[in-house]
C-alpha positions as CSV (number, residue, x, y, z in Angstrom):
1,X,123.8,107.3,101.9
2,X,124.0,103.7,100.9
3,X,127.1,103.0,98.8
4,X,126.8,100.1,96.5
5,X,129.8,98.5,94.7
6,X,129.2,96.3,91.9
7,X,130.9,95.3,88.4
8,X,128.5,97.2,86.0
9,X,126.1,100.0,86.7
10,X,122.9,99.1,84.4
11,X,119.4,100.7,84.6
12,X,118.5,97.9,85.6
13,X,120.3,98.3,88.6
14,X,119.8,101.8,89.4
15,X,115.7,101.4,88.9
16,X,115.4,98.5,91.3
17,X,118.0,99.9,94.2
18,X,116.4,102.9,93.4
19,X,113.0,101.4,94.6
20,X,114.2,99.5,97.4
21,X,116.9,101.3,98.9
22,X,115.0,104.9,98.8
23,X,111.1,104.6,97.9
24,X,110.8,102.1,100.5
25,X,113.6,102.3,103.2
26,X,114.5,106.4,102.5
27,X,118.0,105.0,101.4
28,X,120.0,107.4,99.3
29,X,121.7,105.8,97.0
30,X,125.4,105.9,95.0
31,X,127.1,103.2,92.6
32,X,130.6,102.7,92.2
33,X,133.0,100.2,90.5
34,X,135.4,101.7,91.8
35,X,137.6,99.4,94.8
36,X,139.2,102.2,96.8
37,X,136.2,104.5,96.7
38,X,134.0,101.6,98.0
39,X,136.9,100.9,100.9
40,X,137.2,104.8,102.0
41,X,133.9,104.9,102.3
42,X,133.0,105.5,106.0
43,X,128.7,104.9,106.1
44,X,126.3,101.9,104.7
45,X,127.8,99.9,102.1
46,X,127.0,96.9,100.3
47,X,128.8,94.5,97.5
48,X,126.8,93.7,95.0
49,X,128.7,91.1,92.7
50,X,129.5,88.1,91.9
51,X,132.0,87.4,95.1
52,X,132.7,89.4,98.6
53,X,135.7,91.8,98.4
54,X,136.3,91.3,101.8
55,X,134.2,90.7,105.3
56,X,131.7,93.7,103.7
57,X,128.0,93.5,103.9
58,X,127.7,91.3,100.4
59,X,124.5,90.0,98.6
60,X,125.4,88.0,96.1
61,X,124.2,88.9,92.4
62,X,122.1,87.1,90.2
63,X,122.5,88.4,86.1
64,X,119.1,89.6,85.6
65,X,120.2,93.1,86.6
66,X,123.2,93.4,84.5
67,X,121.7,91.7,80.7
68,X,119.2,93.4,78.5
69,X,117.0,91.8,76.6
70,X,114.1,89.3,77.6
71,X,114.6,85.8,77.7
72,X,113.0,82.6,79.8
73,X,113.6,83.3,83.1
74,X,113.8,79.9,85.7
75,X,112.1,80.9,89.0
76,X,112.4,78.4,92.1
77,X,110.1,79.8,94.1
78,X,111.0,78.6,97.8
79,X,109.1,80.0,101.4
80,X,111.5,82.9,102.9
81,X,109.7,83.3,106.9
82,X,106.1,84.3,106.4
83,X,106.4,85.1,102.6
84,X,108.6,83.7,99.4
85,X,111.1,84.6,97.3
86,X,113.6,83.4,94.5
87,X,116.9,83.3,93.3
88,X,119.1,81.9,95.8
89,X,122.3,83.0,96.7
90,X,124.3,81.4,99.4
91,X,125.8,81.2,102.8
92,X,128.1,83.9,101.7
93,X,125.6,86.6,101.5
94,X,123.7,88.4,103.8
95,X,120.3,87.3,102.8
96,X,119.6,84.1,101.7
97,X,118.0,85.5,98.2
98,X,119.0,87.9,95.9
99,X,116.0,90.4,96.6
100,X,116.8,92.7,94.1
101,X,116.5,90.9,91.0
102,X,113.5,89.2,92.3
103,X,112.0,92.4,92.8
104,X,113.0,93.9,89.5
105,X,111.3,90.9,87.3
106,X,108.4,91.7,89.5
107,X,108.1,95.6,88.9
108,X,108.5,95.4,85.6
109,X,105.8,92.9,84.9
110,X,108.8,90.8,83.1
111,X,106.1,87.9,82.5
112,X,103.9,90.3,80.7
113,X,106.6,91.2,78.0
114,X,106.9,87.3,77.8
115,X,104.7,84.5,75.4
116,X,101.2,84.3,77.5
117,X,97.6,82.9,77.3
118,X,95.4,85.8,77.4
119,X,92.4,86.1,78.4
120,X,88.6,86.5,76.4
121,X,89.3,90.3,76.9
122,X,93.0,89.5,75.3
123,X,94.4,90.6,78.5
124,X,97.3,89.1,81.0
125,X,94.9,87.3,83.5
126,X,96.2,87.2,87.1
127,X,95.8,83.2,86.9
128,X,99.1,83.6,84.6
129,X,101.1,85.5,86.8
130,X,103.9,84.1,89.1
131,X,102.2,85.3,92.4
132,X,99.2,83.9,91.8
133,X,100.7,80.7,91.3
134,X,102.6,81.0,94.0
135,X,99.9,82.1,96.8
136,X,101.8,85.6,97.3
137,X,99.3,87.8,95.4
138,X,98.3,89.2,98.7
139,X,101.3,90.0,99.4
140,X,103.5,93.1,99.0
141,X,106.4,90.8,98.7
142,X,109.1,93.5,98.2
143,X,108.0,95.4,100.4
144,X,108.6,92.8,103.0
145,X,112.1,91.5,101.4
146,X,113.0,95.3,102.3
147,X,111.9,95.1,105.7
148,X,114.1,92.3,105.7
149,X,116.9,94.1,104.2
150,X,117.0,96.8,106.6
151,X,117.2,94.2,109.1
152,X,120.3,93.6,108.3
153,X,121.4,96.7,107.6
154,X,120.5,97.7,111.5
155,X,122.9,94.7,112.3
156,X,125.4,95.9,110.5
157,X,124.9,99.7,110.7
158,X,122.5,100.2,114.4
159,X,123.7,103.9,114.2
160,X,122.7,105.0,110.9
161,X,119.5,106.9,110.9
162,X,116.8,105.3,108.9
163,X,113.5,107.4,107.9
164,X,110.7,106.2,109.4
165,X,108.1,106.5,106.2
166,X,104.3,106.8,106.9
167,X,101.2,104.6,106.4
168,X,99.0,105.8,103.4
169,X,95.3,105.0,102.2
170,X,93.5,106.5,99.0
171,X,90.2,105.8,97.8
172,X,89.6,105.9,93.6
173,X,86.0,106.1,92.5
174,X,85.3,105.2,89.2
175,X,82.8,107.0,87.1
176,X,82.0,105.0,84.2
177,X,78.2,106.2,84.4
178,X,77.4,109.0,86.4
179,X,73.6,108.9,85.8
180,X,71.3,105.9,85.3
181,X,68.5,107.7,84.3
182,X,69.2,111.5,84.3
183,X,70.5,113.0,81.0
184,X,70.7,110.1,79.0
185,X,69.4,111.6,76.3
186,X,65.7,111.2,74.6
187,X,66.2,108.2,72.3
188,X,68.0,105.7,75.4
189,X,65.3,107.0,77.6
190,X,62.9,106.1,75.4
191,X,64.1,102.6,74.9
192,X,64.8,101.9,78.2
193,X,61.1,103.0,78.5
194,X,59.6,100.2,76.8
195,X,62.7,97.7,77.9
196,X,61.0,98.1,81.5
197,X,57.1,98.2,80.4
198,X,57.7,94.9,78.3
199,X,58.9,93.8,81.5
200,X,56.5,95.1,83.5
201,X,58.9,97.0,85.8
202,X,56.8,99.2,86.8
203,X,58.6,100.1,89.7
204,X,61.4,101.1,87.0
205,X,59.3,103.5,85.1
206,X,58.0,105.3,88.3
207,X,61.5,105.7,89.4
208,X,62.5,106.8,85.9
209,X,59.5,109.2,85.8
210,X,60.5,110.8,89.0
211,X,64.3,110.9,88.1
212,X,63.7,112.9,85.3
213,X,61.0,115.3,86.9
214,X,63.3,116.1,89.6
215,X,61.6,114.3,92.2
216,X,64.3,112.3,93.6
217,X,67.8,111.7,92.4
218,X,69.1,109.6,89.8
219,X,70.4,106.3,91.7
220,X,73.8,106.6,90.3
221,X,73.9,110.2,91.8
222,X,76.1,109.7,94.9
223,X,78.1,112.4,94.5
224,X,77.1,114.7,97.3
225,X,76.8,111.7,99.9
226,X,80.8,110.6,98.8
227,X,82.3,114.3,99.4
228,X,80.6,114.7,102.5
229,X,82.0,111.2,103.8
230,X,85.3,112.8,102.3
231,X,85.3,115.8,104.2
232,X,86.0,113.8,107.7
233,X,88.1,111.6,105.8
234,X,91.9,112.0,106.4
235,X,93.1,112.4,102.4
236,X,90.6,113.1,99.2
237,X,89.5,110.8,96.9
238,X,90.5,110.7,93.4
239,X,87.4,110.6,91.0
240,X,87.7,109.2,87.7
241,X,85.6,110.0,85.1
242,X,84.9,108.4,81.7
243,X,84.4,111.0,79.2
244,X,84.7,108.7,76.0
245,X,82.0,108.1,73.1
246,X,78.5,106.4,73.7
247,X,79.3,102.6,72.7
248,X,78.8,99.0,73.3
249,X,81.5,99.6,76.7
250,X,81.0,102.8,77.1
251,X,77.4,103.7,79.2
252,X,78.0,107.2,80.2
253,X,76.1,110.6,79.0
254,X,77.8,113.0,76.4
255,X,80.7,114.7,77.8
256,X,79.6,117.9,76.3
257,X,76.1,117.9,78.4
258,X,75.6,121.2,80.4
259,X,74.9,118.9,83.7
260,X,77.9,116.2,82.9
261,X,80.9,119.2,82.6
262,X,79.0,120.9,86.1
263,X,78.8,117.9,87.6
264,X,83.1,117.3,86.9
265,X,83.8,120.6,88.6
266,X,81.6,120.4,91.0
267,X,83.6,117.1,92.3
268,X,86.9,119.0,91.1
269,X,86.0,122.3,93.8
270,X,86.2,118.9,96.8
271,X,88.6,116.6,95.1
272,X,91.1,115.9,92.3
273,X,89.6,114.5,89.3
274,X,91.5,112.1,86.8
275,X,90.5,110.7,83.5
276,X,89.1,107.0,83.3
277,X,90.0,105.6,79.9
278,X,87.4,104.1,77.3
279,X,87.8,100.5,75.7
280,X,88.0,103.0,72.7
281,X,90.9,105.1,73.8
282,X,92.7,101.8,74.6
283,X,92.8,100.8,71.1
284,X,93.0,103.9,68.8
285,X,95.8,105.9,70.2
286,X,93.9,109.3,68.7
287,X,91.5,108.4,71.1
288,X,93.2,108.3,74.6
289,X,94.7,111.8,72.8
290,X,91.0,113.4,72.3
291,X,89.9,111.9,75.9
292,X,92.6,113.5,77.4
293,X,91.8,116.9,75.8
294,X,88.3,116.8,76.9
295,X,88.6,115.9,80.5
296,X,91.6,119.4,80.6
297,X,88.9,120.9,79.0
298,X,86.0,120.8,81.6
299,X,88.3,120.9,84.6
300,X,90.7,123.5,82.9
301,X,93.8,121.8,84.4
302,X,96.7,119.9,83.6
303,X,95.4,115.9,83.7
304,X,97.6,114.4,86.6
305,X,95.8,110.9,87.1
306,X,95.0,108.2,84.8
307,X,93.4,104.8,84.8
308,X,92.5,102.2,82.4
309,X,89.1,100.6,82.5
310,X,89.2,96.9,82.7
311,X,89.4,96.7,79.3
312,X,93.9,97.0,79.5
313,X,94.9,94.7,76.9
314,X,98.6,95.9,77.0
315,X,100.6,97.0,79.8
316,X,103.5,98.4,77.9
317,X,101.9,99.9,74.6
318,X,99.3,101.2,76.6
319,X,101.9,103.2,79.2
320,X,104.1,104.3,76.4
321,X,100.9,106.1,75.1
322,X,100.5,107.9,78.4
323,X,104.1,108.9,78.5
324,X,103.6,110.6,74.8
325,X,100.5,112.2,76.2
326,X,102.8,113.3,79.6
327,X,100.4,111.4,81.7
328,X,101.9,111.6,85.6
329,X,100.4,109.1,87.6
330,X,98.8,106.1,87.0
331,X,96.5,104.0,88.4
332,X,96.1,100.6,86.6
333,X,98.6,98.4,88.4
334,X,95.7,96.0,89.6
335,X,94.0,93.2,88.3
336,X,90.4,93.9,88.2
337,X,88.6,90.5,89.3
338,X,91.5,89.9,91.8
339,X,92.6,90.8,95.0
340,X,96.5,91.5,94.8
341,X,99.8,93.4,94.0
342,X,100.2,92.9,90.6
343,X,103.5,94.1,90.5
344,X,104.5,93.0,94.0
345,X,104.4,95.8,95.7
346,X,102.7,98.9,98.0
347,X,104.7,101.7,97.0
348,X,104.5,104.1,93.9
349,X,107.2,103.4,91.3
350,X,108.5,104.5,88.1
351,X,107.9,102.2,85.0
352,X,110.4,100.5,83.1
353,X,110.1,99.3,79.8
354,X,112.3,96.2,79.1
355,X,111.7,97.1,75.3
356,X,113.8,99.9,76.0
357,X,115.6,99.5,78.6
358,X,114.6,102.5,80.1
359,X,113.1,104.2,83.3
360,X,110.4,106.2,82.3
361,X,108.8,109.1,83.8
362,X,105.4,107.6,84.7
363,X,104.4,107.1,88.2
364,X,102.8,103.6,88.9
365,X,100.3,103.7,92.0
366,X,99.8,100.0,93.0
367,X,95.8,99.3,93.5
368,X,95.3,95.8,95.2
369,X,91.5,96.2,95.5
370,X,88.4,96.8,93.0
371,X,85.2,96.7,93.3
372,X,84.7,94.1,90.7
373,X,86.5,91.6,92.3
374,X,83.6,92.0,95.2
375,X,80.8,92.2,92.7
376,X,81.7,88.9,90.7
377,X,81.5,87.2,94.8
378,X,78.1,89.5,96.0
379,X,76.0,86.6,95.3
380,X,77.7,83.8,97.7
381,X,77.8,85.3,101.5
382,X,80.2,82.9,102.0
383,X,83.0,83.6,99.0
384,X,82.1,87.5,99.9
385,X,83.1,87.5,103.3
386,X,86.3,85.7,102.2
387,X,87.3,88.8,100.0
388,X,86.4,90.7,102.7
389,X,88.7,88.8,104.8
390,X,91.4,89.0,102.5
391,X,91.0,92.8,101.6
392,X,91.5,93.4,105.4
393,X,94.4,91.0,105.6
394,X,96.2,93.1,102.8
395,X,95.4,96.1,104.5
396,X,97.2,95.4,107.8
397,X,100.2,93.4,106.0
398,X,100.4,97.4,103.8
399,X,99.9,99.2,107.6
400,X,103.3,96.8,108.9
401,X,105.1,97.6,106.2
402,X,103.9,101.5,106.3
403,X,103.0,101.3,102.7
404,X,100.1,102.7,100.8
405,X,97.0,101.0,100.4
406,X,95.3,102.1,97.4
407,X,91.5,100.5,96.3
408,X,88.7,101.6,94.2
409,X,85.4,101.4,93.8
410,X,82.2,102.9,91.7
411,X,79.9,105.8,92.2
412,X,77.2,103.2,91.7
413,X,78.6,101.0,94.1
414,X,77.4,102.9,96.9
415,X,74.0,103.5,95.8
416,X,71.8,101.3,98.4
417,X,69.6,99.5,96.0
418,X,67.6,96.2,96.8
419,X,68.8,94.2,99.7
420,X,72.0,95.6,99.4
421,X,70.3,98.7,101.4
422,X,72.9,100.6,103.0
423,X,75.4,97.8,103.0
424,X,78.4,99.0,101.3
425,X,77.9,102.6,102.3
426,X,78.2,101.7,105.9
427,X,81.1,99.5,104.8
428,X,82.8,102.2,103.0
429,X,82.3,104.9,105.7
430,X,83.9,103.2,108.3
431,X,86.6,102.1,105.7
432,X,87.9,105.6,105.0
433,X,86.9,107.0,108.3
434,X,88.7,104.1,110.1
């Protein structure tokens, strides 16, 4: 156990310790303010104030962990070996930055509870955020400052028996339209009918013909395919379906269709299956509510998994609706035309709301990877093979630090149409087979 003295035990602190310390090293952790306590004590320990007490292990504080509130923060960023950081501390202190307030404005997404430009879709665009700026996007920054941490802790402490955590990958597909074709109901067939004969794609309307005379598969249908390449897979995928109203932004078939609700279980009998929330059920709360319903309803479970669609206009109103709802996990941490760690980080962690000041329930699962971020690049060979190299870059920086690597992608992606042919299937089998 890791004992930590400092002058004032805040949430604050306790969150971002919390996360260092014990979700990322396997650090138990205990606060005192207490002198004697801290002296007696005969394992790790660390000062965390102001000043050293005495020739202890001592990181100097910065005030970010110990004030409420949200105010204009001054960040110098500054290079730190083969990453960055901020807030500096001193020759006094065992690492020349004060990692744990860094980390704590970055987990919390402090800059998204501040002033920003938003985006057309009114959301915070990753061009805002401080990483981006910076050049450390790709980079699970505190998960490296931790590596560094223990570092010094080994100095200090080369007896102590540190957990050695495990390297983790999972794979999200998102089902925003499970058929192209099949079950779209009479009227959209009907107009996407005579879309493609004004056209004159008539390859389309033989394709849609034999679609829907069971001659072939729908091309969206890559269901079977996916849980087969799961099965010699080392963990399942996590499915996430859309089950909101037909609209403008949302594409799929009624949730209430005989071959939709068998198609669900069917994927739930091989893997788990979360809910993929509508532009809809972002904006009316009663929404994400009735969505929520619907998806227990087909599956007859509890929903554990969550994700917004790329339509997340706001990160805390839109996670304090979850929490109502007694959503679990997440999986929305991500920017969706960007390659990254939005909040800094590789491994899971609770989220804080700086409105509150409170450590919530809700489970954040870090995703550095969509597929839209390679779709908006699938044009230019040369701009695509730079996301590829960067999505493999991120993957061996989250392998070093033993962290989990979480990306996602869409039923559709993997459907081998045009001269994409086999491409990303080949791709994606040796990705999750690797």
């Amino acid at each position: 156990m890791l004992l930590i003295y400092t002058h004032k035990i805040t949430p604050r602190l306790r969150y971002t310790f919390k996360h260092i310390c014990t979700n990322i090293l396997g650090i138990p952790v205990k606060f005192t303010t207490a002198v004697d306590e801290f002296i007696v004590h005969d394992s790790l320990k660390l000062s965390y104030t102001s000043k050293p007490l005495g020739k202890e292990l001592h990181i100097k504080s910065q005030e970010v962990l110990f004030e409420q509130g949200i105010t204009d923060i001054e960040i110098n960023m500054q290079p730190w070996r083969e990453t960055k950081c901020f807030f500096v501390t001193g020759t006094k202190s065992a690492l020349p930055f004060d990692i744990f307030a860094a980390a704590f404005v970055l987990l919390s997404r402090y800059e998204e509870f501040l002033p920003h430009v938003k985006d057309e879709q009114g959301r915070f665009p990753a061009t805002e955020s401080l990483a981006y700026q910076e050049e450390i996007l790709t980079q699970p920054v505190i998960d490296i400052w931790a590596g560094y941490f223990k570092e010094v802790l080994l100095e200090k402490y080369p007896d102590y028996p540190f957990e050695q955590r495990k390297f983790s990958f999972q794979a999200l597909v998102d089902v925003e339209q499970a058929y192209e074709m099949y079950g779209i109901g009479i009227m959209r067939w009907v107009t996407s009918f005579l879309i493609d004969l004004v056209h004159l794609q008539f390859s389309r309307i033989w394709l849609r013909l034999r679609v829907n005379l069971g001659l072939r598969k729908d091309p969206y249908d890559t269901f079977s395919w996916l849980i087969n390449v799961q099965k010699n897979a080392k963990f399942k995928f996590v499915f996430f379906f859309m089950v909101g109203n037909y609209s403008t932004y949302t594409r799929n078939i009624r949730y209430n269709k005989k071959t939709f609700r068998e198609l669900i279980k069917m994927v739930g009998d091989y893997s788990e299956v979360g809910l993929l929330l509508s532009k809809e059920a972002l904006s009316v709360k009663r929404q994400m509510k009735l969505e929520k319903k619907r998806i227990e309803g087909i599956t007859n479970k509890q929903l554990s998994a969550v994700r917004c669609s790329k339509y997340m206009q706001s990160l805390p109103e839109h996670y304090r609706e979850m929490i109502q709802l007694e959503m679990k996990n997440d999986y929305s941490m991500g920017y969706p035309e960007y390659l990254g760690f939005r909040a800094g980080t590789c491994t899971p962690f609770n989220f804080y709301d700086l409105d509150y000041e409170t450590i919530t329930p809700l489970l954040i699962h870090p995703i550095c990877a969509q597929a839209s971020a390679f779709e908006s690049s699938a044009s230019d060979e040369k701009e695509l093979n730079q996301e590829l190299d960067t999505f493999f870059a991120m993957k061996k920086q989250v392998e070093q630090v033993k962290g989990s690597f979480v990306f996602s992608f869409r039923n559709k992606s993997v459907t081998g149409k045009g001269q994409d042919q086999g491409q990303w299937k080949q791709f994606f089998r040796e990705l999750v087979n690797d």
